[in-house]
C-alpha positions as CSV (number, residue, x, y, z in Angstrom):
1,X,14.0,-3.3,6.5
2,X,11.3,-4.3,4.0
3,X,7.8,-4.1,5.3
4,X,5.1,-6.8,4.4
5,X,1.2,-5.3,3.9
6,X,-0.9,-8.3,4.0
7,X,-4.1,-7.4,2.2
8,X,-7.4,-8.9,3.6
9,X,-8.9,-8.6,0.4
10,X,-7.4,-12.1,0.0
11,X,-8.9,-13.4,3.6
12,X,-11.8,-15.1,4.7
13,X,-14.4,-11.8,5.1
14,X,-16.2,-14.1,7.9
15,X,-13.2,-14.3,10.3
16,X,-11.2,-11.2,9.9
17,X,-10.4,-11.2,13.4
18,X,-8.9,-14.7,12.8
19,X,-7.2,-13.5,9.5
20,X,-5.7,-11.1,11.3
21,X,-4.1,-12.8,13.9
22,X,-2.5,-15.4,11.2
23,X,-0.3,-12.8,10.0
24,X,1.0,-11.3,13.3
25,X,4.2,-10.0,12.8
26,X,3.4,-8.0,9.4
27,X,4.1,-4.4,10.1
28,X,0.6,-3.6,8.3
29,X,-2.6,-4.8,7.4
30,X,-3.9,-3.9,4.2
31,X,-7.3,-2.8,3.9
32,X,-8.6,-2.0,0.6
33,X,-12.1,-0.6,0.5
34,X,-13.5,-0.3,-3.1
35,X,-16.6,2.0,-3.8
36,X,-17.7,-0.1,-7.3
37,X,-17.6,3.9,-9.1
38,X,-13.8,4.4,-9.4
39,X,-13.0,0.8,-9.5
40,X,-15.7,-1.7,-10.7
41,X,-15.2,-4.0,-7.5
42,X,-17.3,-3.2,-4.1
43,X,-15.5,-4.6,-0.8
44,X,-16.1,-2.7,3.0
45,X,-16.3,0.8,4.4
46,X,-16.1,2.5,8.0
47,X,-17.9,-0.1,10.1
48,X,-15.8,-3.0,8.7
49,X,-12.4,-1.0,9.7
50,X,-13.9,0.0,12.9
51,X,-14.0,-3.2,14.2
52,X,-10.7,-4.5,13.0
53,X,-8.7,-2.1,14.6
54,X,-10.6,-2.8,17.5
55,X,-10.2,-6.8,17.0
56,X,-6.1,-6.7,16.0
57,X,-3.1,-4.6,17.1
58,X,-1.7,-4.8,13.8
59,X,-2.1,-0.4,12.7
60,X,-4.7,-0.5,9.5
61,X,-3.4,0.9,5.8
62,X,-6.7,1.5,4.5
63,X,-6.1,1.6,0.3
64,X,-9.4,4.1,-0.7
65,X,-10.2,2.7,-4.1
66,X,-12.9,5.2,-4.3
67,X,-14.5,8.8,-5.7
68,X,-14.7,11.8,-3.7
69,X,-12.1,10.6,-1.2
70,X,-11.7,14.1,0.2
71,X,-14.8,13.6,1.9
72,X,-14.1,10.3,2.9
73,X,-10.6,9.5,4.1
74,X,-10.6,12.1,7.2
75,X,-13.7,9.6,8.5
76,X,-11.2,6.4,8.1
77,X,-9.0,8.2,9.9
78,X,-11.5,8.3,12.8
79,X,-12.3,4.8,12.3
80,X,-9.2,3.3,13.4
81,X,-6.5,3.6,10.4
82,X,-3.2,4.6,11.2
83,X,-2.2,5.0,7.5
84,X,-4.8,6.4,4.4
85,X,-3.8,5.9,0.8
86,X,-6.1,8.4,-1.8
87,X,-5.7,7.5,-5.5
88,X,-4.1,11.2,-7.1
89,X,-6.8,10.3,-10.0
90,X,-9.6,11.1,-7.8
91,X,-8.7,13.5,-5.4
92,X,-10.0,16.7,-5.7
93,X,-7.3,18.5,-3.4
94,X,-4.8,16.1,-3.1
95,X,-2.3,18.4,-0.9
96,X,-4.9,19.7,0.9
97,X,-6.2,16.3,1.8
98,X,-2.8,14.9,2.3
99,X,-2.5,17.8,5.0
100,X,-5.9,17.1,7.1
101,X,-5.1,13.4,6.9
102,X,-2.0,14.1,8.6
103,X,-3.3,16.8,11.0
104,X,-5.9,14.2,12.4
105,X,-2.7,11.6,13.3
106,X,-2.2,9.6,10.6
107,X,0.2,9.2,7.9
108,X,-1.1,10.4,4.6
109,X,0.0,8.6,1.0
110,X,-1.3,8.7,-2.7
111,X,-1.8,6.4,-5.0
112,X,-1.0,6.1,-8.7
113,X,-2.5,3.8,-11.2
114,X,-0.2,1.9,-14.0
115,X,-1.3,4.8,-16.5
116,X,-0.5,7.9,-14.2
117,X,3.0,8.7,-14.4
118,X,4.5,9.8,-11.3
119,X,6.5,13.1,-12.9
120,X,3.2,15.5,-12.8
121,X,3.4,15.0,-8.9
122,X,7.0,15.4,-8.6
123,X,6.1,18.8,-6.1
124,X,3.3,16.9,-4.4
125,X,6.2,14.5,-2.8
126,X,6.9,16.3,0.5
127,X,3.4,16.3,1.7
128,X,3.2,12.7,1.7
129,X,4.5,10.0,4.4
130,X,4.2,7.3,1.9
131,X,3.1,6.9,-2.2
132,X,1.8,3.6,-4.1
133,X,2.3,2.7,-7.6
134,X,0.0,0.2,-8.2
135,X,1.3,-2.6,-10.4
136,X,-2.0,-3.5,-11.8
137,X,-5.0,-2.1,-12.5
138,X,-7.4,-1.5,-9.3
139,X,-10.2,-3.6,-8.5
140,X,-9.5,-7.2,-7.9
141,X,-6.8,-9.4,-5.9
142,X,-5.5,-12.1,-7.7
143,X,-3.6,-10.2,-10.6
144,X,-0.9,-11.1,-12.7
145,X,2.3,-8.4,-11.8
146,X,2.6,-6.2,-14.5
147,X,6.6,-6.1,-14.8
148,X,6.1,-2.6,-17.3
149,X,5.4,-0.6,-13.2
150,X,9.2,-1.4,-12.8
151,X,10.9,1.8,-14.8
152,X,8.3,3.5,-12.8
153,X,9.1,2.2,-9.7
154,X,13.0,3.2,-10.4
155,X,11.5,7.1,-11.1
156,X,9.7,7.3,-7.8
157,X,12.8,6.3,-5.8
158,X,14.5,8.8,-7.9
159,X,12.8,11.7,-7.6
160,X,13.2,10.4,-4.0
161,X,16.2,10.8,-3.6
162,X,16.4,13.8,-5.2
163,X,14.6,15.7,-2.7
164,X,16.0,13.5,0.4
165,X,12.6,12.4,1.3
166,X,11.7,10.2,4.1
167,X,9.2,8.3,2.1
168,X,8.2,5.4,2.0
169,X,7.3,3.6,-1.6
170,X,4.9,1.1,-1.5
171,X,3.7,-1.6,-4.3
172,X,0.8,-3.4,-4.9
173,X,-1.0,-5.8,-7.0
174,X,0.6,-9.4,-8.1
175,X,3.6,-9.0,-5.0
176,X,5.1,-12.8,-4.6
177,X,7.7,-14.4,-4.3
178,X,8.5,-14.2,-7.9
179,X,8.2,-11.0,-7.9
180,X,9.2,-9.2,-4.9
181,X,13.3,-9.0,-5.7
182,X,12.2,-7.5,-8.8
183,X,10.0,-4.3,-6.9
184,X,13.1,-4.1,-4.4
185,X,15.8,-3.8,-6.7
186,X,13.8,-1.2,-8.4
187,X,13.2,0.7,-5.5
188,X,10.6,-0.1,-3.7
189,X,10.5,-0.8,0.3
190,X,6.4,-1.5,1.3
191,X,5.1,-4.2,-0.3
192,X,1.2,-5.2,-0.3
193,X,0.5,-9.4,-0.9
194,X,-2.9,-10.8,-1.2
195,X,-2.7,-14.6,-2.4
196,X,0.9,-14.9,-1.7
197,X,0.4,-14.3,1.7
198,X,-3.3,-16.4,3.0
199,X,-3.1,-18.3,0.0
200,X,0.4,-20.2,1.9
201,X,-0.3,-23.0,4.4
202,X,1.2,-20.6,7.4
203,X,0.1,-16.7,6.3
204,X,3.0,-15.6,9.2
205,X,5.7,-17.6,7.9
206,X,4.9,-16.3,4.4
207,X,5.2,-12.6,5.7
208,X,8.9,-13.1,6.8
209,X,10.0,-15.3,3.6
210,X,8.4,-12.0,2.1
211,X,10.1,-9.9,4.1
212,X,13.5,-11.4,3.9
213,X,13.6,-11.8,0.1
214,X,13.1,-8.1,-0.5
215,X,15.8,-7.2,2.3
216,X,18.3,-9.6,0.5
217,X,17.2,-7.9,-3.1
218,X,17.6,-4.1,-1.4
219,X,20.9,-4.8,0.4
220,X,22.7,-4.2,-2.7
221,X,20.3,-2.2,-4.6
222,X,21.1,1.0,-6.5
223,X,19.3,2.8,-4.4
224,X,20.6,1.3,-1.2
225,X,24.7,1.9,-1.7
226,X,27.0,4.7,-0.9
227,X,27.0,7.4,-4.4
């Protein structure tokens, strides 16, 4: 089954609590905390995360949008997140950090941006519970999909495959209705939406019309049937 990320970059800042609870019955919440080095965009940090997962049940994916995150990502961790995303581009030690994000109890992924091509990190794959392809540029909610992510998309769940991973893949940046099918088809099974999501009259029942478009899209995907 698809899983629907809401991402609070989209909600009200002053009632996150509140934000929150309008999209219960999302299997995450999507936290993206931006550092205004590695993208030019500054959002929230430990404190902020700290008190929602103390305010919401719903386990934190905390997105690290930032420099040095091996420094930084093991303290999230402690925080409250039950899943920590590192961008590959500024990782020192991405396996390394991979393993200690893991070793403290949460599951570990890394992110790619539209220019980094997944291939270089083909041996990487194993060490990872999850892996992002961003489908546009870091920094800012509210972006137009970028339909070029979808060959790379297809790759990922390839190389997959190959291997017989249990991983998830996870997209982000301009996820909608329009554009969900699109990422399923193509291989994708965690999908992060901003806008579409508290930009709808009912956040919730935007989740599951999410949710049930990319399950009717992967039901007969490639990458879904018998080979």
């Amino acid at each position: 089954m698809a899983q629907i990320n809401p991402s609070i970059l989209s909600a009200d800042f002053a009632r996150l609590a509140d934000e929150a609870e309008a999209v219960r019955g999302s299997d995450w919440l999507h936290v993206d905390v931006m550092d205004n080095h590695f993208v030019p965009n500054l959002t929230l940090g430990i404190p902020v995360v700290e008190s929602l997962a103390r305010a919401t049940d719903i386990p934190l994916d905390c997105h690290l949008m930032i420099e040095d995150p091996d420094r930084w990502a093991p303290q999230y961790v402690e925080a409250g997140a039950g899943s920590i995303t590192f961008h590959v581009e500024a990782a020192a030690a991405p396996v390394r950090l991979a393993r200690e994000i893991r070793a403290k109890g949460a599951r570990a992924s890394m992110a790619l941006k539209p220019g980094t091509p997944i291939e270089p990190y083909e041996d990487l794959l194993p060490e990872l519970d999850m892996l992002l392809i961003m489908t546009v540029e870091p920094g800012f909610g509210g972006q137009a999909f970028l339909d070029i992510m979808l060959p790379k998309i297809r790759r990922t769940r390839e190389l997959i495959a190959k291997h017989d991973l249990e991983l998830w893949l996870q997209v982000d940046g301009g996820v909608s209705a329009a554009t969900i099918e699109r990422c399923a088809e193509a291989g994708a099974d965690v999908f992060v939406a901003g806008s579409a999501v508290y930009g709808a009259e009912d956040p919730a029942l935007a989740v599951r019309n999410l949710r049930e478009l990319a399950d009717k899209a992967s039901a007969d995907a490639w990458w879904t049937c018998e080979h």
